[in-house]
C-alpha positions in Angstrom: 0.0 0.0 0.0 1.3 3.5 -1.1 2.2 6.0 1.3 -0.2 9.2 1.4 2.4 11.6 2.0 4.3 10.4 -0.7 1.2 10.3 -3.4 0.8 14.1 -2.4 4.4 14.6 -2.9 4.6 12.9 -6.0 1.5 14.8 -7.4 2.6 17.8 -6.8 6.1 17.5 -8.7 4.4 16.9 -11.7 2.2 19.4 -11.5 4.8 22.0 -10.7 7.1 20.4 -13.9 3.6 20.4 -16.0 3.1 24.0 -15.0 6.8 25.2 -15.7 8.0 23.2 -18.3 4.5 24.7 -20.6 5.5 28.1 -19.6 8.7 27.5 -20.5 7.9 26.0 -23.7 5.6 29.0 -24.6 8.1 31.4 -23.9 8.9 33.4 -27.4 12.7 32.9 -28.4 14.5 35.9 -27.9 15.5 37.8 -30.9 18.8 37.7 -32.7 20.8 40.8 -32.7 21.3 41.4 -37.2 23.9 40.5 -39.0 26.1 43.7 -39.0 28.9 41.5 -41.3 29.8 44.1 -44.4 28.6 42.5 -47.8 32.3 42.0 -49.7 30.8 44.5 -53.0 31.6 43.0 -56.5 34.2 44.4 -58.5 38.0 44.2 -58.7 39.9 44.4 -55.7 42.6 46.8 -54.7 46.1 45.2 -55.1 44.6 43.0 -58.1 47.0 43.0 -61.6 45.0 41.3 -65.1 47.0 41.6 -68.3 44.7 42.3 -71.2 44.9 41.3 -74.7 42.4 42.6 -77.2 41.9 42.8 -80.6 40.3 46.1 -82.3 39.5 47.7 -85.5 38.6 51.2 -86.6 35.4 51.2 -88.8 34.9 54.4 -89.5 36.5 57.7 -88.8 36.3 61.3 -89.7 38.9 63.9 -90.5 37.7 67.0 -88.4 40.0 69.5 -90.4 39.5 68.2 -94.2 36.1 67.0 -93.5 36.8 63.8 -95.0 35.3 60.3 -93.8 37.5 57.4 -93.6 35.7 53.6 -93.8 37.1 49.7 -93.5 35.9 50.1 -97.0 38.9 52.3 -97.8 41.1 51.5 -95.3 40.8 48.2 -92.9 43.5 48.0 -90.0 43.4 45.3 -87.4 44.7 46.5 -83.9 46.1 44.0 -81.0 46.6 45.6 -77.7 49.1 44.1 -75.2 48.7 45.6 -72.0 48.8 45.1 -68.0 46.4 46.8 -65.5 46.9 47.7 -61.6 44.4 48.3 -59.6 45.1 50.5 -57.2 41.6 51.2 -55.6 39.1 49.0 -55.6 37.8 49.4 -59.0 39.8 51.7 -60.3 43.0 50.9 -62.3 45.6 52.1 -63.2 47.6 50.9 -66.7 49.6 50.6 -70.1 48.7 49.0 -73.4 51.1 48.5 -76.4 49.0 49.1 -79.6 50.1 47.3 -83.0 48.2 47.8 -86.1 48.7 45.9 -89.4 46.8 46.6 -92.9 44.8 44.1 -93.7 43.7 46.3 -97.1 46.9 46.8 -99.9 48.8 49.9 -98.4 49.9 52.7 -99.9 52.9 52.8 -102.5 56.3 52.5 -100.6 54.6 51.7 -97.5 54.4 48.9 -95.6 51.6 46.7 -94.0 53.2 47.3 -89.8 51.0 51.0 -89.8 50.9 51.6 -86.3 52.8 51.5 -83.3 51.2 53.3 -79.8 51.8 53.8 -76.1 48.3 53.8 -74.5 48.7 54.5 -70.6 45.1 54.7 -69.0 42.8 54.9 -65.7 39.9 53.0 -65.6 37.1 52.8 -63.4 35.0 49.6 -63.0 31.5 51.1 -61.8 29.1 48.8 -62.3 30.0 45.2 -62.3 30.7 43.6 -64.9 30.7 47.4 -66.8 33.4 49.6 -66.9 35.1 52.8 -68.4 38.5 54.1 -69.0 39.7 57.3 -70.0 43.1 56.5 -72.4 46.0 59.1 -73.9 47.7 58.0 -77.0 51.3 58.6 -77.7 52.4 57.4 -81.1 55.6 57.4 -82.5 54.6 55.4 -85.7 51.4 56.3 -88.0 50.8 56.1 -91.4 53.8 52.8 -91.8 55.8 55.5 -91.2 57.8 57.6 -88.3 55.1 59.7 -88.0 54.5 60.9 -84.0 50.8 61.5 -83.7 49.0 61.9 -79.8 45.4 62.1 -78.6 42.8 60.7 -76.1 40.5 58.0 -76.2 36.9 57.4 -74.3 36.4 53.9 -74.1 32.9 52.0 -72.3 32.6 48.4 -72.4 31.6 44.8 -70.1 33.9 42.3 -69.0 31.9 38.7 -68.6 33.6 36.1 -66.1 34.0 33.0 -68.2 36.0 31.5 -65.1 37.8 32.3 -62.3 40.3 35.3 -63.1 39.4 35.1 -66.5 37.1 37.6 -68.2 35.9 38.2 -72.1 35.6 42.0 -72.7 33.7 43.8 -75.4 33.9 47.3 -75.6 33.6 50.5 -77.6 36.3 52.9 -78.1 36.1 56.5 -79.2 39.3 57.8 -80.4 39.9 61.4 -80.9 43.5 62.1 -82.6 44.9 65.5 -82.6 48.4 66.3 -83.2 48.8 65.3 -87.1 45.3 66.1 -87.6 42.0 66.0 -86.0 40.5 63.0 -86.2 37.5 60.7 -84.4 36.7 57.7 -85.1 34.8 54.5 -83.7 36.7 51.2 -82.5 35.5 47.8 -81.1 36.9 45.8 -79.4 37.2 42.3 -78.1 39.6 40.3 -75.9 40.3 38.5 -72.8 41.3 40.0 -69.3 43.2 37.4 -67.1 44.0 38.1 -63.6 47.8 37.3 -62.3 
């Protein structure tokens, strides 16, 4: 036969761990403090280096002096530019290309088809990813497939894709605005590949 002090004492236990354990259970969880961890932003990093190599050609372009308009039709040059770009802010570089420029149409008498050699240091400014800008000075010691120095800016606005890590296909459009021969403008696109080192 069961004790009655002990029956009271055991009913009473569970009724006190009935009566705490559902207040405890219907207790709202506390709320979590937010997440206050910066978002890393997309875009190049500073310290980051790509080297570029990109393949161009000028389809049309207009002599701002003679008035004259210039077309692949007449003249058809493919460009390759060799270059390497530091960024020295995040998303904004700093670098050099090496332009060389070959005739694909017959050049003129006496001349040969090696047209163009340029120095293209630049800044560029990656603002919205993957779309970028760069403003670009040329210095060029050969023009014309000869030793003809001719100097002048270039605008240029294009995208670089990801096709894997480190390795990006650009397309862009470059204005180039020549000056010190003659004033000139033209239209260039362009397409190559950006690998990071």
């Amino acid at each position: 036969m069961r004790h009655p002090a002990r029956s009271v004492v055991f009913t009473a236990t569970l009724l006190a761990a009935a009566l705490f354990g559902g207040r405890a259970a219907a207790a709202p969880e506390s709320p979590q403090p937010p997440d206050t961890t910066p978002t890393e932003s997309p875009g190049p990093k500073r310290g980051e280096i790509v080297q570029t190599d990109t393949l161009g050609m000028n389809v049309v372009s207009w002599n701002l002096d003679t008035h004259k308009t210039t077309t692949v039709a007449n003249q058809a040059g493919l460009s390759e530019f060799v270059g390497a770009h530091w960024f020295f802010a995040d998303r904004w570089r700093a670098g050099m290309n090496f332009q060389f420029t070959e005739l694909l149409s017959v050049p003129p008498p006496g001349s040969d088809r090696f047209s163009t050699f340029a120095l293209l240091p630049q800044v560029g400014w990656h603002f919205y990813d993957p779309f970028f800008a760069a403003v670009v000075f040329t210095f060029a010691p050969r023009t014309r497939s000869g030793a003809d120095l001719d100097m002048g800016l270039q605008a240029v606005v294009g995208a670089g894709l990801k096709l894997a890590d480190g390795v990006r296909l650009t397309l862009a459009a470059e204005v180039p605005y020549n000056f010190y021969i003659a004033r000139t403008i033209g239209i260039t696109p362009l397409a190559g590949l950006s690998i990071g080192l």
